[in-house]
N, C-alpha and C positions, 0 to 999 in steps of 0.2 A: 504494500500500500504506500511504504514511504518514497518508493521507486516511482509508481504512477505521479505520486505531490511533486517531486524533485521537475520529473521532466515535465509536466504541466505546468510548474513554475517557470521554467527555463524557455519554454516554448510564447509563454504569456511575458515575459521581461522584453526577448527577444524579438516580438512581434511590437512589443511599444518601442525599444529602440529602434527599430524600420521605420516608423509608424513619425519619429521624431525626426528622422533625418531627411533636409530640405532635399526636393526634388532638384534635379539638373535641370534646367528650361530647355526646351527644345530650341534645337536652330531651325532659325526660318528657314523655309526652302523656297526656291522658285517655281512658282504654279502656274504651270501654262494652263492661258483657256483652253476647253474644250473646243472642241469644233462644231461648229450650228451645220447643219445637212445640207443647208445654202452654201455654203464655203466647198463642201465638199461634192453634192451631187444638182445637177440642175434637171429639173421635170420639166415634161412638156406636158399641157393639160392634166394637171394633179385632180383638178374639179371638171368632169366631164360631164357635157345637156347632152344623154342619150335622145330628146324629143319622144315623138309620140311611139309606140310601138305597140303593133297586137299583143293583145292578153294571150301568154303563155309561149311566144314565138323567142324563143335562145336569141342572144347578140349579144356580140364581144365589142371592146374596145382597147388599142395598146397605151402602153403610156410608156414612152420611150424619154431616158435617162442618159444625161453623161454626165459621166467619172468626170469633174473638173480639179480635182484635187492633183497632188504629185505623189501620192499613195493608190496600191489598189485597192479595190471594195467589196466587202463580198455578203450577200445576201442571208441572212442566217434564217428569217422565217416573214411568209407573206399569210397575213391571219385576214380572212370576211369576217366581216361583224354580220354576216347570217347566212343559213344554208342557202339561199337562193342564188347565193354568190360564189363563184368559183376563180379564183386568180391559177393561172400558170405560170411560174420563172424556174430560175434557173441559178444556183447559189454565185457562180463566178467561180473566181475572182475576176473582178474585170478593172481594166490595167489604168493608168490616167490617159485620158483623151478617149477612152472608149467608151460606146453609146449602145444599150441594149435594150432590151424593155419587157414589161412585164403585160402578160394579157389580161387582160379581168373580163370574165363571163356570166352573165344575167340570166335567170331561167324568164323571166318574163311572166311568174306565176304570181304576183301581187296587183291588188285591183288597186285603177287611178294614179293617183301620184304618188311617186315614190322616191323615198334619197338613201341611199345606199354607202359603205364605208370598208376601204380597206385598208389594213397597217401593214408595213412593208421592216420589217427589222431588218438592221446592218450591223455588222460586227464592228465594234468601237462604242455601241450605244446608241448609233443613230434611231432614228424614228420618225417613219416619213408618214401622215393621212392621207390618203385618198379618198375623195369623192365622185359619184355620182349620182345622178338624177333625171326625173322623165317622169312619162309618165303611159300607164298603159290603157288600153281600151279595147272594148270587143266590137267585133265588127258584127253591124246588123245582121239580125237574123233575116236570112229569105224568108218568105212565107209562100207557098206552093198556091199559084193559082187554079183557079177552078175553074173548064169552060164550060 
């Protein structure tokens, strides 16, 4: 028992000695900014007016990208904000000055008007939105005439 008191004292003295002794301050470092996705990649039509189109008829759109940066870029995940949406890419790496694109596809199964959203992940952190919008409509029904 007097073995346990010794080292719980020894452990409790020594934890208040740590406990007293002034911290080093840290040295400052140099903190480069991050890079905004503008510096790095430029979109062409991020916000895309799909217009009018039949209820339920598929249609794509691209959205082509260049690498403006002096590093290459490379795609780590393209997420829809919902089933009706389907994007196609391709991870890269694509080099500086290079220009690729990503497809995004509509099922066309939501009634009237609609805006739609895709996220485009980049390795570094980046984070690009996409939009779209439109809107759908059914096309009159025939009605069989009678003679």
């Amino acid at each position: 028992m007097k073995k346990i008191i010794l080292f719980a004292s020894i452990l409790i003295a020594g934890t208040a000695v740590k406990a007293q002794t002034a911290a080093t301050p840290a040295q400052p470092t140099q903190i480069t900014p991050a890079a905004t996705i503008e510096q790095v990649l430029k979109f062409q039509e991020a916000d895309h007016e799909m217009g009018k189109i039949p209820y339920g008829k598929p249609v794509e759109y691209d959205v082509t990208i260049t690498n403006i940066s002096k590093d290459s870029v490379k795609i780590q995940n393209v997420q829809a904000g919902c089933g009706c949406t389907t994007p196609k890419w391709k991870a890269g790496p694509y080099a500086p000055g290079e220009t690729f694109k990503i497809t995004v596809g509509f099922n066309g199964y939501t009634e009237g008007h609609f805006n739609k959203n895709v996220t485009i992940y980049f390795a570094g952190g980046l984070t690009k939105f996409l939009t779209f919008h439109g809107e759908t409509f059914k096309p009159a029904a025939t009605t069989p005439t009678t003679k």
